[in-house]
CHARMM-style PDB file with segment names, atoms N, HN, CA, C and O in Angstrom:
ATOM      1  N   UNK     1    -170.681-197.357 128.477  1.00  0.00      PROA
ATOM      2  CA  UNK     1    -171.986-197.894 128.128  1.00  0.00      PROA
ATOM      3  C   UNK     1    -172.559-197.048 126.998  1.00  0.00      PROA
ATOM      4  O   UNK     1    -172.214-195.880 126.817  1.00  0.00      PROA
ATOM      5  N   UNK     2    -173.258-197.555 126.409  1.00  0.00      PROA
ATOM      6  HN  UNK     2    -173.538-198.504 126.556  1.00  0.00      PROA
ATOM      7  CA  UNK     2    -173.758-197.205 124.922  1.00  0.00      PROA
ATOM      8  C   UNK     2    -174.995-196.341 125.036  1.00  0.00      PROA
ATOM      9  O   UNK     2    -175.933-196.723 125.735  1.00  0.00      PROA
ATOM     10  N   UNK     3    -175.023-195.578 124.599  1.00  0.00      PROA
ATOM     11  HN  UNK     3    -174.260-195.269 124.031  1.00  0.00      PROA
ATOM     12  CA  UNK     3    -176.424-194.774 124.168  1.00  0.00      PROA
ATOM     13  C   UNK     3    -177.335-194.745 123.387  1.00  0.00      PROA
ATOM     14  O   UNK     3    -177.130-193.954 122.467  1.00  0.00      PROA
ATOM     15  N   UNK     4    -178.497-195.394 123.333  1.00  0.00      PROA
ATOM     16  HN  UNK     4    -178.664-196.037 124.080  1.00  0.00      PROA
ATOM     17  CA  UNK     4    -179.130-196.214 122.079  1.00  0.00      PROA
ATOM     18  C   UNK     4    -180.756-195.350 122.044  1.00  0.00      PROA
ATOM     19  O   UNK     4    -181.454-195.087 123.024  1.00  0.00      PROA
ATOM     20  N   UNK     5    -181.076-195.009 120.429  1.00  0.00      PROA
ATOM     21  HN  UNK     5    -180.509-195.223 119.633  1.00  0.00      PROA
ATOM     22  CA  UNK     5    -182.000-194.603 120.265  1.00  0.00      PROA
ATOM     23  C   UNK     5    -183.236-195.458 120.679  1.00  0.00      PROA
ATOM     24  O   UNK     5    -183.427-196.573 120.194  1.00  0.00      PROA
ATOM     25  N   UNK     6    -184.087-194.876 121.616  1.00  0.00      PROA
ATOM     26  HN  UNK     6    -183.933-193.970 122.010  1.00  0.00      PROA
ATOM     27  CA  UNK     6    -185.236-195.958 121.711  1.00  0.00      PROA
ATOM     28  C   UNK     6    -186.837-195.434 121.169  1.00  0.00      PROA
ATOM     29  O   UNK     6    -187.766-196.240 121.203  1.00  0.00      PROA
ATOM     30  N   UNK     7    -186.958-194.605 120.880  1.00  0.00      PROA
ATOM     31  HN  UNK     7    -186.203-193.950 120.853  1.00  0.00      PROA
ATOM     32  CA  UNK     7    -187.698-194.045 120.033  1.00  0.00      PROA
ATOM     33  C   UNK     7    -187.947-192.753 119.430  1.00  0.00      PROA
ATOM     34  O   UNK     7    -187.140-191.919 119.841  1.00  0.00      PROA
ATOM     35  N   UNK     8    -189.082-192.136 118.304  1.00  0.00      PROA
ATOM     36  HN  UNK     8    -189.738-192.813 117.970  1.00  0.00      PROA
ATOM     37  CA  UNK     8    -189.032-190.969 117.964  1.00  0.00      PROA
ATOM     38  C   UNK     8    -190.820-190.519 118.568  1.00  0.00      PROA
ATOM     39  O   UNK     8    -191.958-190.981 118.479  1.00  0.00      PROA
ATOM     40  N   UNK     9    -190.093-189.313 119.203  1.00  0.00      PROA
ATOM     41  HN  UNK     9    -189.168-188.938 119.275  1.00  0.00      PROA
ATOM     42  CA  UNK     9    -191.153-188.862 119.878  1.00  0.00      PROA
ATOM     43  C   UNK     9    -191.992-187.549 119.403  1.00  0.00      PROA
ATOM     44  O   UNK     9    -192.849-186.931 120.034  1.00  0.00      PROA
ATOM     45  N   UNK    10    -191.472-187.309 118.074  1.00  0.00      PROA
ATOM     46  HN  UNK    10    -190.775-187.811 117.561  1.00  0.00      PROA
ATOM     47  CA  UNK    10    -192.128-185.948 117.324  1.00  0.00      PROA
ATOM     48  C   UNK    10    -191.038-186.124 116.395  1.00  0.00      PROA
ATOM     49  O   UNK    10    -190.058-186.868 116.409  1.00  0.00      PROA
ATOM     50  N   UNK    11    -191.677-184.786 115.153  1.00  0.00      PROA
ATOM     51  HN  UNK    11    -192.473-184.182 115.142  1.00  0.00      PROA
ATOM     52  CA  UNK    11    -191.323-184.531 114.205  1.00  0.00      PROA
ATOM     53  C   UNK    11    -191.232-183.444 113.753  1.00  0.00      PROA
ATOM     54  O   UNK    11    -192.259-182.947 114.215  1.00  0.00      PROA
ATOM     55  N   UNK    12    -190.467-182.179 112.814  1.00  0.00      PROA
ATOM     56  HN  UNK    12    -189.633-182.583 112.439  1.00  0.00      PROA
ATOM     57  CA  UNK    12    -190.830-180.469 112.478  1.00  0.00      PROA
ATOM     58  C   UNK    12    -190.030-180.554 111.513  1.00  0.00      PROA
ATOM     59  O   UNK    12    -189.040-181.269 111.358  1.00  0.00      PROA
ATOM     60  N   UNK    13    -190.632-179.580 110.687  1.00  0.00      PROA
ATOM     61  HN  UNK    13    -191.437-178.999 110.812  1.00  0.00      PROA
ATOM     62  CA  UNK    13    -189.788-179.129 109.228  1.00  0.00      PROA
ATOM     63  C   UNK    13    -189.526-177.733 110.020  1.00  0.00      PROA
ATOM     64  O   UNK    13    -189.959-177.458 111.139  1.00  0.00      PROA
ATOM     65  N   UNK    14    -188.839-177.037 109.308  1.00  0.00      PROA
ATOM     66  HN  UNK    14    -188.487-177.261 108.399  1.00  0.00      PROA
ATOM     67  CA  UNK    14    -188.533-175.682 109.618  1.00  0.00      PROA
ATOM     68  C   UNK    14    -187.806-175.032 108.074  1.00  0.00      PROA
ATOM     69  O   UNK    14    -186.870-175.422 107.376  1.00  0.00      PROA
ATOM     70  N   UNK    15    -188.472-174.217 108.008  1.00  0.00      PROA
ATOM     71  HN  UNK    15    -189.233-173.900 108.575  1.00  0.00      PROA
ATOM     72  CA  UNK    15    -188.297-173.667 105.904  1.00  0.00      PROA
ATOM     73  C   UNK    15    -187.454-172.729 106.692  1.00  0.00      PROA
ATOM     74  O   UNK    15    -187.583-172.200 107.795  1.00  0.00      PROA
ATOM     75  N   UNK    16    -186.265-172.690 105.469  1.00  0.00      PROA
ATOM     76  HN  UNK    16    -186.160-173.120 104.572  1.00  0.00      PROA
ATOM     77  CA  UNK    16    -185.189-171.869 105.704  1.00  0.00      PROA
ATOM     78  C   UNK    16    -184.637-171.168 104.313  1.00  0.00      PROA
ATOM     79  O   UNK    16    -183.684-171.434 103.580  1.00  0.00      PROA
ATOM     80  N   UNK    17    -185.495-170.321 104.288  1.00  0.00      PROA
ATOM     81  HN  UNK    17    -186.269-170.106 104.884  1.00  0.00      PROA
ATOM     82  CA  UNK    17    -185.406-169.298 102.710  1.00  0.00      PROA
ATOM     83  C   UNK    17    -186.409-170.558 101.773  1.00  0.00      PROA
ATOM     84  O   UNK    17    -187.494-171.084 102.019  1.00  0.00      PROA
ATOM     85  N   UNK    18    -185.649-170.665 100.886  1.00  0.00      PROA
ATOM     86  HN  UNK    18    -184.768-170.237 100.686  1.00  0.00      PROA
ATOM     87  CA  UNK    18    -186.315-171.772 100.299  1.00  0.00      PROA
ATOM     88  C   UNK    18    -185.940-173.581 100.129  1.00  0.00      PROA
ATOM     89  O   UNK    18    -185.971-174.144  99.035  1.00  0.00      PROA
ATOM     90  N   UNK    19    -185.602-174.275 101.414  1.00  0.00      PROA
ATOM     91  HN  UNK    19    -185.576-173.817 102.303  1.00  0.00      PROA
ATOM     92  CA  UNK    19    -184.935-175.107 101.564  1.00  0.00      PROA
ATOM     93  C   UNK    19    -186.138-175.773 103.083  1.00  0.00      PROA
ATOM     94  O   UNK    19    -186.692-175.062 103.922  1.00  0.00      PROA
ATOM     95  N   UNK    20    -186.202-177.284 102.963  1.00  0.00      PROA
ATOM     96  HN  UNK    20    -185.752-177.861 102.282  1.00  0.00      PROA
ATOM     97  CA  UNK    20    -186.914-177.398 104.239  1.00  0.00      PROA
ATOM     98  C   UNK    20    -185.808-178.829 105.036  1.00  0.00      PROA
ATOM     99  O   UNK    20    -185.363-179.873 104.558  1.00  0.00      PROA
ATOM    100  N   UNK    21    -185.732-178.360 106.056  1.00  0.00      PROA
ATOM    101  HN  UNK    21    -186.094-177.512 106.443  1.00  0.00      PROA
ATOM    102  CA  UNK    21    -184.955-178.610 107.249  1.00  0.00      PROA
ATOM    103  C   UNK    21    -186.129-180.144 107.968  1.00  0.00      PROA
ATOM    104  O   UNK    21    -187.208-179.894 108.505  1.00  0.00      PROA
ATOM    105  N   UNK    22    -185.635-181.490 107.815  1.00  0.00      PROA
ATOM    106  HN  UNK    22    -184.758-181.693 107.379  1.00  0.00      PROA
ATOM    107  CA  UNK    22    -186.902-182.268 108.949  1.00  0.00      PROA
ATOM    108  C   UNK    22    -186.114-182.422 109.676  1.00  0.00      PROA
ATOM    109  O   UNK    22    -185.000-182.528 109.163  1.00  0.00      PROA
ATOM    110  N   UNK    23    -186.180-182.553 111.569  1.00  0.00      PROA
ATOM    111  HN  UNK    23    -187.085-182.467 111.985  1.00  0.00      PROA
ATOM    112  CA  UNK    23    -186.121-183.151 112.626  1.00  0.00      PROA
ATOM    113  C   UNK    23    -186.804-183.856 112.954  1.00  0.00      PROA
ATOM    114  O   UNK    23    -187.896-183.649 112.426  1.00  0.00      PROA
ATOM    115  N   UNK    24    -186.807-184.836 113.723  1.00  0.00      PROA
ATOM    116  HN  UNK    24    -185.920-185.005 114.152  1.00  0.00      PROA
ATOM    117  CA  UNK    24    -187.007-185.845 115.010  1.00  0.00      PROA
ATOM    118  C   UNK    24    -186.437-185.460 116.172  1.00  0.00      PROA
ATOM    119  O   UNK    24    -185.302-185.011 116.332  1.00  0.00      PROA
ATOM    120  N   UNK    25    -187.534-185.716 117.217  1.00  0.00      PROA
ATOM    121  HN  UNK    25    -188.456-186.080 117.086  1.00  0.00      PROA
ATOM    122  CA  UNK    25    -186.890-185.693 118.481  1.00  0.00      PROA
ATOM    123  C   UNK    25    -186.716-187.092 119.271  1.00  0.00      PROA
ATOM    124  O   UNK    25    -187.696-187.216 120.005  1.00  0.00      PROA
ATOM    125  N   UNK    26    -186.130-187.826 119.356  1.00  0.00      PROA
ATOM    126  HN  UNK    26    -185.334-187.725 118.760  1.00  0.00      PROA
ATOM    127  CA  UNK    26    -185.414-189.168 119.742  1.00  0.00      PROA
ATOM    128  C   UNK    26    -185.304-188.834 121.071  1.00  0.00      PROA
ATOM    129  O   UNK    26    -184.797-187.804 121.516  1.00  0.00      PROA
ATOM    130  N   UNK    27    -186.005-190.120 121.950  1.00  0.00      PROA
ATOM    131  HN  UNK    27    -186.416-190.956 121.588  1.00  0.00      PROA
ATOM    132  CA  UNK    27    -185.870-190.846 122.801  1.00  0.00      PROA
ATOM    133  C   UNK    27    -184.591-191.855 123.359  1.00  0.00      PROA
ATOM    134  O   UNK    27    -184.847-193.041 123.569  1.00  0.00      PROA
ATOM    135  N   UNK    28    -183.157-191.310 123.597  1.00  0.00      PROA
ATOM    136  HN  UNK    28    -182.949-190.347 123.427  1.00  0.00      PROA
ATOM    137  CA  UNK    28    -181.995-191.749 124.186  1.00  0.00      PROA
ATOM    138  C   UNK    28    -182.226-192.698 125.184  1.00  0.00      PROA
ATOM    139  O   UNK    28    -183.206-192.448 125.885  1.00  0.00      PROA
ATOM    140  N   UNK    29    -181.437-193.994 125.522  1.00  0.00      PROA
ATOM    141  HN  UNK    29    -180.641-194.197 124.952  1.00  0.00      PROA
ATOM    142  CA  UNK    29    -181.633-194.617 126.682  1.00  0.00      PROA
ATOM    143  C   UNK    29    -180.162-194.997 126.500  1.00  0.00      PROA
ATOM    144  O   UNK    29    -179.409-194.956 125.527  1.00  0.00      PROA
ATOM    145  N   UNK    30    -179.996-195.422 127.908  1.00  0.00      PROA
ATOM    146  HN  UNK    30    -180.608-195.455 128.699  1.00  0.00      PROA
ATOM    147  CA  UNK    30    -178.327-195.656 128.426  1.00  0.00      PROA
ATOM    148  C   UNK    30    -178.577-196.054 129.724  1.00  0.00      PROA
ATOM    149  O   UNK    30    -179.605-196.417 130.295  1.00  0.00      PROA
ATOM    150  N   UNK    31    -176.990-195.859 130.211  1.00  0.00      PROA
ATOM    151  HN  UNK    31    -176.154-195.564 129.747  1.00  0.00      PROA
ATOM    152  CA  UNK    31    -176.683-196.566 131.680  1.00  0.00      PROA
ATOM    153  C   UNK    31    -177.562-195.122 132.781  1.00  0.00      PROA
ATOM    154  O   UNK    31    -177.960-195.137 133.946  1.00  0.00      PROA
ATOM    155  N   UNK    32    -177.570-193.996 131.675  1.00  0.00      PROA
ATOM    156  HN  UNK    32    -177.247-193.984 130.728  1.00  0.00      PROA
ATOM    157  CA  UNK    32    -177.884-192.560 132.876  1.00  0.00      PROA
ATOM    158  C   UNK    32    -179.626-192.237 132.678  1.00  0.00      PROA
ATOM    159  O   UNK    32    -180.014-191.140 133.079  1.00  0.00      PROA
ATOM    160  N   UNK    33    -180.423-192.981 132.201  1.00  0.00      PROA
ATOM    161  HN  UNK    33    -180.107-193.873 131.875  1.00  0.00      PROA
ATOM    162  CA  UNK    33    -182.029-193.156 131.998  1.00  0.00      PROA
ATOM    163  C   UNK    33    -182.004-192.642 130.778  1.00  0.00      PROA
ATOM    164  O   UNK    33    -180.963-192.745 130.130  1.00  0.00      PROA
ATOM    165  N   UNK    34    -182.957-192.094 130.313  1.00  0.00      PROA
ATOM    166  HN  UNK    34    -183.803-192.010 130.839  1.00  0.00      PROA
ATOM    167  CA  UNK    34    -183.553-191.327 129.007  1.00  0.00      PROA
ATOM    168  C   UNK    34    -183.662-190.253 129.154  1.00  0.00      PROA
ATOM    169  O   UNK    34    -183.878-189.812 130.283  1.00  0.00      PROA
ATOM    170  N   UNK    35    -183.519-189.196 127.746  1.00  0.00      PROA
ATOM    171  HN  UNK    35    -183.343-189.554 126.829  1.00  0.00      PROA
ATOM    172  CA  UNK    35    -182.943-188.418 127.517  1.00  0.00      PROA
ATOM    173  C   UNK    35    -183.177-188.220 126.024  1.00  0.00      PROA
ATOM    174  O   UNK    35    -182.958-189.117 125.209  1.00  0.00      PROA
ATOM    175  N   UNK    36    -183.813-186.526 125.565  1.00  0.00      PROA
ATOM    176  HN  UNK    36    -183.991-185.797 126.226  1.00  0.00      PROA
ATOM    177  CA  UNK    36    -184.359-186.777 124.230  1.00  0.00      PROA
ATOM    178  C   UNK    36    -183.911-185.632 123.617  1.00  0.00      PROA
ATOM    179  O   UNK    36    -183.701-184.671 124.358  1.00  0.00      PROA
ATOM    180  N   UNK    37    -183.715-185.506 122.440  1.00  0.00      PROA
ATOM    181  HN  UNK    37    -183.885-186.287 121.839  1.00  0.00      PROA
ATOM    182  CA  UNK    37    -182.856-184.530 121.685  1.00  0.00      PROA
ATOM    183  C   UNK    37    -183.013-184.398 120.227  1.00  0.00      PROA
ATOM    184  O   UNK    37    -182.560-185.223 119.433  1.00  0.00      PROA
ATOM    185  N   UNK    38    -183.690-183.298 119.881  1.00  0.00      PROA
ATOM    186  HN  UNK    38    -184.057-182.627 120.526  1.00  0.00      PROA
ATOM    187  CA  UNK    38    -183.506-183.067 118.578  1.00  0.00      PROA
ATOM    188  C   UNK    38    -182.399-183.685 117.300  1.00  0.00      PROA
ATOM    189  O   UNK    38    -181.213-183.463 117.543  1.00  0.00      PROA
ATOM    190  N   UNK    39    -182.580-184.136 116.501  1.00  0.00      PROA
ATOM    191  HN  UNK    39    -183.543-184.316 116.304  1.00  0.00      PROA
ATOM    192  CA  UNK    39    -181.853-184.911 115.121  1.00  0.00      PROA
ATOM    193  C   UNK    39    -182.507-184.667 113.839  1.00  0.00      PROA
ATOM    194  O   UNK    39    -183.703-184.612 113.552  1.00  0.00      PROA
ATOM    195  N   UNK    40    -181.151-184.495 112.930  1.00  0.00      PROA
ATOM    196  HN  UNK    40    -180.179-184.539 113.163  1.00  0.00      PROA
ATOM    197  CA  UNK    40    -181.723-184.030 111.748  1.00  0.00      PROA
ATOM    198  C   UNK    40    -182.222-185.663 111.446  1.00  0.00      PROA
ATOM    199  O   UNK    40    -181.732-186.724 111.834  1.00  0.00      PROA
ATOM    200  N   UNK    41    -183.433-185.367 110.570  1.00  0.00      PROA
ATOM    201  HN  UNK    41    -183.831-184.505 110.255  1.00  0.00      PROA
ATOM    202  CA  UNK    41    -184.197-186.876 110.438  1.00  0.00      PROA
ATOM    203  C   UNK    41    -183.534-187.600 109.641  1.00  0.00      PROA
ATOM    204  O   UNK    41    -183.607-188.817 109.814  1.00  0.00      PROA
ATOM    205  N   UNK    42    -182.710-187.085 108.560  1.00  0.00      PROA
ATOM    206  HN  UNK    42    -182.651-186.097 108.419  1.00  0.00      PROA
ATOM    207  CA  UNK    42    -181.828-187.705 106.824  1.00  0.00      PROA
ATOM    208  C   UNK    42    -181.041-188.818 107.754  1.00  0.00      PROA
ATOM    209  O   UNK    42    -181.133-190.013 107.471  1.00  0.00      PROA
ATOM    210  N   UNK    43    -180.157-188.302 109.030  1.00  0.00      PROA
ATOM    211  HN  UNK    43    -180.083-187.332 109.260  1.00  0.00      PROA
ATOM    212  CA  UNK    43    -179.397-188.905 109.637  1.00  0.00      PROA
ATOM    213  C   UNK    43    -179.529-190.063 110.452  1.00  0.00      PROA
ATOM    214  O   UNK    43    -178.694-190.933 110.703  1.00  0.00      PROA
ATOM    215  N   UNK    44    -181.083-189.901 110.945  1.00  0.00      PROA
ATOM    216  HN  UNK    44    -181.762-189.195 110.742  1.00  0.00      PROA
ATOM    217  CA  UNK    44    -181.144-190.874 111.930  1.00  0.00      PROA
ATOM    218  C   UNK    44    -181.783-191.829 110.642  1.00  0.00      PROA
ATOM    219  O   UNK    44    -182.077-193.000 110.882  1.00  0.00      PROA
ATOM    220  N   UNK    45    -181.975-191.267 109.286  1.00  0.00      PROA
ATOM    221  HN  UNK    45    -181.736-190.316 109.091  1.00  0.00      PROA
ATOM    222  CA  UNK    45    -182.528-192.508 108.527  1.00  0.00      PROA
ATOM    223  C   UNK    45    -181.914-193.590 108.408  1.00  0.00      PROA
ATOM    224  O   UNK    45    -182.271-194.764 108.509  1.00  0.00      PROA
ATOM    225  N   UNK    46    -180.459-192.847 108.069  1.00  0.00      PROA
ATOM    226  HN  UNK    46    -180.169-191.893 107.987  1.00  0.00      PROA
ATOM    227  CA  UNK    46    -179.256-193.501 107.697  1.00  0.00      PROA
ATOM    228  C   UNK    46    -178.539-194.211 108.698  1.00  0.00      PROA
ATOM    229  O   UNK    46    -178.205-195.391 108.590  1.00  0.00      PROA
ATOM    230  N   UNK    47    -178.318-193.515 109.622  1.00  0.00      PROA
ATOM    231  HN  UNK    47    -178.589-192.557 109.709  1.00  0.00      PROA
ATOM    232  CA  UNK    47    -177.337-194.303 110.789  1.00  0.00      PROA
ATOM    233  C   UNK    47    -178.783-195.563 111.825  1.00  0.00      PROA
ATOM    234  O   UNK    47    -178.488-196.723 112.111  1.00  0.00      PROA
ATOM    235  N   UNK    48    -179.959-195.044 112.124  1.00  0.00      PROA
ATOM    236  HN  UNK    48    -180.199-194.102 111.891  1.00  0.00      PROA
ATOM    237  CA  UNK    48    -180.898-195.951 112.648  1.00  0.00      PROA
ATOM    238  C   UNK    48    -182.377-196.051 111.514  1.00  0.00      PROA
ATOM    239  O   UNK    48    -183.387-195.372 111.701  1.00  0.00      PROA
ATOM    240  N   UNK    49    -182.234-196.900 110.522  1.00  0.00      PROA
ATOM    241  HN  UNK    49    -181.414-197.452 110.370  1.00  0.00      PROA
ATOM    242  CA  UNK    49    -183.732-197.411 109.842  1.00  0.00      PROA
ATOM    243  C   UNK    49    -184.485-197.762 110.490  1.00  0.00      PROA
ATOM    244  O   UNK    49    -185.599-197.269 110.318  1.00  0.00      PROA
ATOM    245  N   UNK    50    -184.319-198.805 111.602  1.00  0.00      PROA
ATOM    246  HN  UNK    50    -183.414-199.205 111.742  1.00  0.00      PROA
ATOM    247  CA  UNK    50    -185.259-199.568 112.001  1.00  0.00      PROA
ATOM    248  C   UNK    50    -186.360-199.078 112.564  1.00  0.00      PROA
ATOM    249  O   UNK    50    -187.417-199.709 112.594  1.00  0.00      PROA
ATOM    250  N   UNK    51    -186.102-197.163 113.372  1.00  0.00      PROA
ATOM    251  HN  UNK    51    -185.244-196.651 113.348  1.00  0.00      PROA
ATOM    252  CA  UNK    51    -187.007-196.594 114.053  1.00  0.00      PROA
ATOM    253  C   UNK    51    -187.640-196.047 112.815  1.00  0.00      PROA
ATOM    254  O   UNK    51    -188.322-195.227 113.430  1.00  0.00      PROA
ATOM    255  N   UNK    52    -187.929-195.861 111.714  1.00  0.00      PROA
ATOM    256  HN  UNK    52    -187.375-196.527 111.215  1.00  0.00      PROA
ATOM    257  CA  UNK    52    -188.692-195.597 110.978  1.00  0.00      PROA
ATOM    258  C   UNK    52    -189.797-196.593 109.856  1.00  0.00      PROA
ATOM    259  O   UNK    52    -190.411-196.473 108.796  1.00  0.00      PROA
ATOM    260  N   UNK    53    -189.476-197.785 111.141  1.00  0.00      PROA
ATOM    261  HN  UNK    53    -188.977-197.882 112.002  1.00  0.00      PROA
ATOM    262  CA  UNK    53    -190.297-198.998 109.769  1.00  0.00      PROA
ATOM    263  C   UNK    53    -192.075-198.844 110.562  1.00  0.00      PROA
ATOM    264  O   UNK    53    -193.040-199.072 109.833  1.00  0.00      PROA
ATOM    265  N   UNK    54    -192.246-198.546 111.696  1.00  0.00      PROA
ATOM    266  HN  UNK    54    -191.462-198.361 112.288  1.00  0.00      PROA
ATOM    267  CA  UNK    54    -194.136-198.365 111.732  1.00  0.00      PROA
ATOM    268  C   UNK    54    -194.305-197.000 111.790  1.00  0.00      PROA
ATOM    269  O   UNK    54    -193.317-196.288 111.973  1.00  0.00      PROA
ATOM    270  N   UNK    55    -196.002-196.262 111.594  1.00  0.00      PROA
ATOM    271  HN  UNK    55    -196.804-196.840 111.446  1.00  0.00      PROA
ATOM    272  CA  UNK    55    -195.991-194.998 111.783  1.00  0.00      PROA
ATOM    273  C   UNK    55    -197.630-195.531 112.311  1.00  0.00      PROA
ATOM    274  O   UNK    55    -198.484-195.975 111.544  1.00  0.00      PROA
ATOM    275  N   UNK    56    -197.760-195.387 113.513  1.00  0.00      PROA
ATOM    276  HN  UNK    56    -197.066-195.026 114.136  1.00  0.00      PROA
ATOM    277  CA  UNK    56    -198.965-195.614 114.265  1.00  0.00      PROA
ATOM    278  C   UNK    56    -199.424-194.127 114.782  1.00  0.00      PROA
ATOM    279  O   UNK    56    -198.679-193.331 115.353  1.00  0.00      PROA
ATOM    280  N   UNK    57    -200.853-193.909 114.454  1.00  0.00      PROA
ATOM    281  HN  UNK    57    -201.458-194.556 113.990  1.00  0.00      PROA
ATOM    282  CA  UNK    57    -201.450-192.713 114.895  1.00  0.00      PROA
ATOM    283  C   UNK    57    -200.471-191.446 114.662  1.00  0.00      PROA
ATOM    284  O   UNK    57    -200.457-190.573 115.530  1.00  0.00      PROA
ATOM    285  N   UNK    58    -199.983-191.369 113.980  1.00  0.00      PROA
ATOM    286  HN  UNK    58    -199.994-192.078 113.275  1.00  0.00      PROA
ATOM    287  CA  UNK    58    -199.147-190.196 113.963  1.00  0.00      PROA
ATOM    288  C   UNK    58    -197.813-190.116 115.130  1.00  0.00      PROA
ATOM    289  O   UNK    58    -197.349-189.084 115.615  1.00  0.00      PROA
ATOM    290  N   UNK    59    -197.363-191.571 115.407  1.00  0.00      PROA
ATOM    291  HN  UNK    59    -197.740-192.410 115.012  1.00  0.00      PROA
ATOM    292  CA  UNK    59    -195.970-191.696 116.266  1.00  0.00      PROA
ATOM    293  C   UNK    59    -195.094-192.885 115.091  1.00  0.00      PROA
ATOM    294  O   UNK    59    -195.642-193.773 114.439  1.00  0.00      PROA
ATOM    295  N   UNK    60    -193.982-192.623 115.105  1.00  0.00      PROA
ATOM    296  HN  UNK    60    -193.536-191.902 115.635  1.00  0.00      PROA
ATOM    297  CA  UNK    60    -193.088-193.646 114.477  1.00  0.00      PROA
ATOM    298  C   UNK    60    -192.816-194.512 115.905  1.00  0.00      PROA
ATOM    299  O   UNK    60    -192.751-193.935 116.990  1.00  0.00      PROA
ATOM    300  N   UNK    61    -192.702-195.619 115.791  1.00  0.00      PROA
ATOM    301  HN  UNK    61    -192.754-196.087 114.909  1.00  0.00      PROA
ATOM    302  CA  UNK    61    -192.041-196.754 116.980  1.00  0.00      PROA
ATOM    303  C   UNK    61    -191.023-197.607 116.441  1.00  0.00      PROA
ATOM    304  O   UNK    61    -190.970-198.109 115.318  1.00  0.00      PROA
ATOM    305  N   UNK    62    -190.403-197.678 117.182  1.00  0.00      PROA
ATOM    306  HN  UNK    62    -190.446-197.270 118.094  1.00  0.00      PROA
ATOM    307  CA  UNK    62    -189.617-198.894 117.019  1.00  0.00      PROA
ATOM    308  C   UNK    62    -189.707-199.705 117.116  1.00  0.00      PROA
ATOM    309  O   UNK    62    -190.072-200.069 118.234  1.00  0.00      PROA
ATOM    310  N   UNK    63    -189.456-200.809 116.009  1.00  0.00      PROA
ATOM    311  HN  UNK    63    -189.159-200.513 115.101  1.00  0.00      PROA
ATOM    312  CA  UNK    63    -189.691-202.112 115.545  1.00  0.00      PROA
ATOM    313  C   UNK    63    -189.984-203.303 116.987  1.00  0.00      PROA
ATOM    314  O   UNK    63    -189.074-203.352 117.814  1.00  0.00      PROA
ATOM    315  N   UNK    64    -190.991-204.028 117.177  1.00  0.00      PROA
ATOM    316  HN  UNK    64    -191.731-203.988 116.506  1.00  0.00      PROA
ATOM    317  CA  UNK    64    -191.110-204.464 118.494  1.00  0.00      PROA
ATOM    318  C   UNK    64    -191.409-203.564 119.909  1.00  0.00      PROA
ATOM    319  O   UNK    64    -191.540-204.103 121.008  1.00  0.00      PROA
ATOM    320  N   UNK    65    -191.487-202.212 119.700  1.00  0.00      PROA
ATOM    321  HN  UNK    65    -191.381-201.774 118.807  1.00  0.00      PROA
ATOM    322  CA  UNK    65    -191.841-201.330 120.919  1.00  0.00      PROA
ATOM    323  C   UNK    65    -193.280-200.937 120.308  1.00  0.00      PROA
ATOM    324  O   UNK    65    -193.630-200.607 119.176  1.00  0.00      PROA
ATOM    325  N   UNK    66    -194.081-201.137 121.724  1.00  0.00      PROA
ATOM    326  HN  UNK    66    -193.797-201.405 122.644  1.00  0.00      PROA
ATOM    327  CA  UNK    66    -195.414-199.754 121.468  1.00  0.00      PROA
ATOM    328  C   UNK    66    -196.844-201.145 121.269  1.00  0.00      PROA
ATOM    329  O   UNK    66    -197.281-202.116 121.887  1.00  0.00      PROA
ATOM    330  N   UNK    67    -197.073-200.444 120.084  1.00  0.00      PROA
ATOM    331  HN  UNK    67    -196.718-199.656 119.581  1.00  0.00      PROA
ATOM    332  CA  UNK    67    -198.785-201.550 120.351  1.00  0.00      PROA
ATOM    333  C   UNK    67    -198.432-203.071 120.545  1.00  0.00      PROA
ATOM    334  OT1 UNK    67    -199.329-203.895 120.720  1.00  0.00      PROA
TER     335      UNK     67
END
């Protein structure tokens, strides 16, 4: 069974000399409940867009989830 991003639940840069680092922390769902885990953000742009198309109150949602 598949493990599917179901939302982003925060966000952090972290400066590293002179270079800045963004994460997301993603909301996992599957056959074993939810489950949330730090991701570099470039990646989840690329491999999942869709969680970055609303930005409500300072939360990103996924397309059809939330208000």
């Amino acid at each position: 069974i598949e493990t599917v991003p179901l939302r982003i639940e925060g966000r952090e840069v972290k400066r590293l000399r002179n270079k800045e680092i963004s994460s997301v922390k993603v909301v996992w769902g599957g056959h074993a409940g939810e489950n949330a885990t730090w991701e570099l953000e470039s990646k989840m742009k690329s491999s999942y867009p869709d969680l970055f198309l609303g930005n409500f109150e300072g939360e990103i949602l996924l397309r059809g989830v939330g208000l």
